[in-house]
N, C-alpha and C positions, 0 to 999 in steps of 0.2 A: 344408799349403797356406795360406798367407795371399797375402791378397789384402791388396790397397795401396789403400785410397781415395780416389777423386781427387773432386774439390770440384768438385761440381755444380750449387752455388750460382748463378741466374741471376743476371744484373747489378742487375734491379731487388728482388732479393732484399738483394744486397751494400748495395744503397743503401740500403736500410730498415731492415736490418740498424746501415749507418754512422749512419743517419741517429737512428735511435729510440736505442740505446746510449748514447746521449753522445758520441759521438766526435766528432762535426759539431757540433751544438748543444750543447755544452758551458757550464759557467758562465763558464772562457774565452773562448768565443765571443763572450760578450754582456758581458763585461769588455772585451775585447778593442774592439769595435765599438758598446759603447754610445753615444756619440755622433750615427753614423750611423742607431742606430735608435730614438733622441728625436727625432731629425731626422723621421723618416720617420713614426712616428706621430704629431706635429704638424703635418707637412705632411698627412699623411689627414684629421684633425681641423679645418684649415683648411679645405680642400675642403667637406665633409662643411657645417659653418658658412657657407661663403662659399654651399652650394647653399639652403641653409636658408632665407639673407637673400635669395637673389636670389625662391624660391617664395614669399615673404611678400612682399615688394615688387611681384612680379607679382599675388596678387591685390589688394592695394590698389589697383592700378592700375586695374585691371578694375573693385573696385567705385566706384572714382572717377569710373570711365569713365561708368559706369551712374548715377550720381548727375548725371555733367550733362548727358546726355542726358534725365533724367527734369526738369531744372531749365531745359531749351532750350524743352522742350516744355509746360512750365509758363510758360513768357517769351511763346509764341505765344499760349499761349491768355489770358492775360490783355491783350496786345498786342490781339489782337480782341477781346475785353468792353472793354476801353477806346475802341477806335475805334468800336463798335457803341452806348458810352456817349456819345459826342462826337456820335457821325450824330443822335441821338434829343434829344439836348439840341440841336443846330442847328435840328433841322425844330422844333421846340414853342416854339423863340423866334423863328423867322421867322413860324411860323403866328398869334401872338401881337403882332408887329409889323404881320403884313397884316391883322389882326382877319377874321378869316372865320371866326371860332367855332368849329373846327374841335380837338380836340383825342387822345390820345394812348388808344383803347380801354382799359378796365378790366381785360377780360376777354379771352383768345385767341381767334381765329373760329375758327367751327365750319362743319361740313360738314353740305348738308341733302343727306339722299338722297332719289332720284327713285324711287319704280318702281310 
């Protein structure tokens, strides 16, 4: 009795099979299509670089961003000590003009409490 063995190989056996052997990826293969696959791992490589620049450019951005906000809000508040410097040199030289003796506290007022 002999039996005849039929090939019960599943497809994704065969593949794996073509595929790991050599038969497919061969040194042929990559003779054959070297070209296309310099190509292709330069183009990954470009990718890969071009996301790199774009994630480095985005946060200089960001802290650029943050630096003139912090340089706006430095423009105001010096903006007002300057104008609060002008108001206080006007009143001490009009007060000075109208001679009423009148001049600019030493000290900050204080608060009397009542109780």
């Amino acid at each position: 009795m002999s039996e005849k063995r039929t090939n019960t190989t599943t497809p994704g056996k065969k593949a794996g099979k073509i595929l790991f052997q050599g038969r497919l990826l061969s040194l042929e293969f990559f003779k054959r299509n070297a070209k296309y696959i310099i190509f292709m791992v330069v183009m990954a490589l470009a990718y890969i670089a071009n996301k790199f620049v774009w994630q480095s450019n985005m946060q200089e951005y960001i802290s650029l961003k943050e630096q003139l906000g912090d340089a706006r809000t430095d423009l105001v508040h010096s903006s007002a000590n300057y104008n609060s410097m002008i108001l206080e040199s006007e009143m001490a030289k009009r007060m000075s003009e109208k001679h009423l003796g009148l001049s600019a506290p030493k000290e900050p007022p204080y608060q009397l409490n009542s109780k």
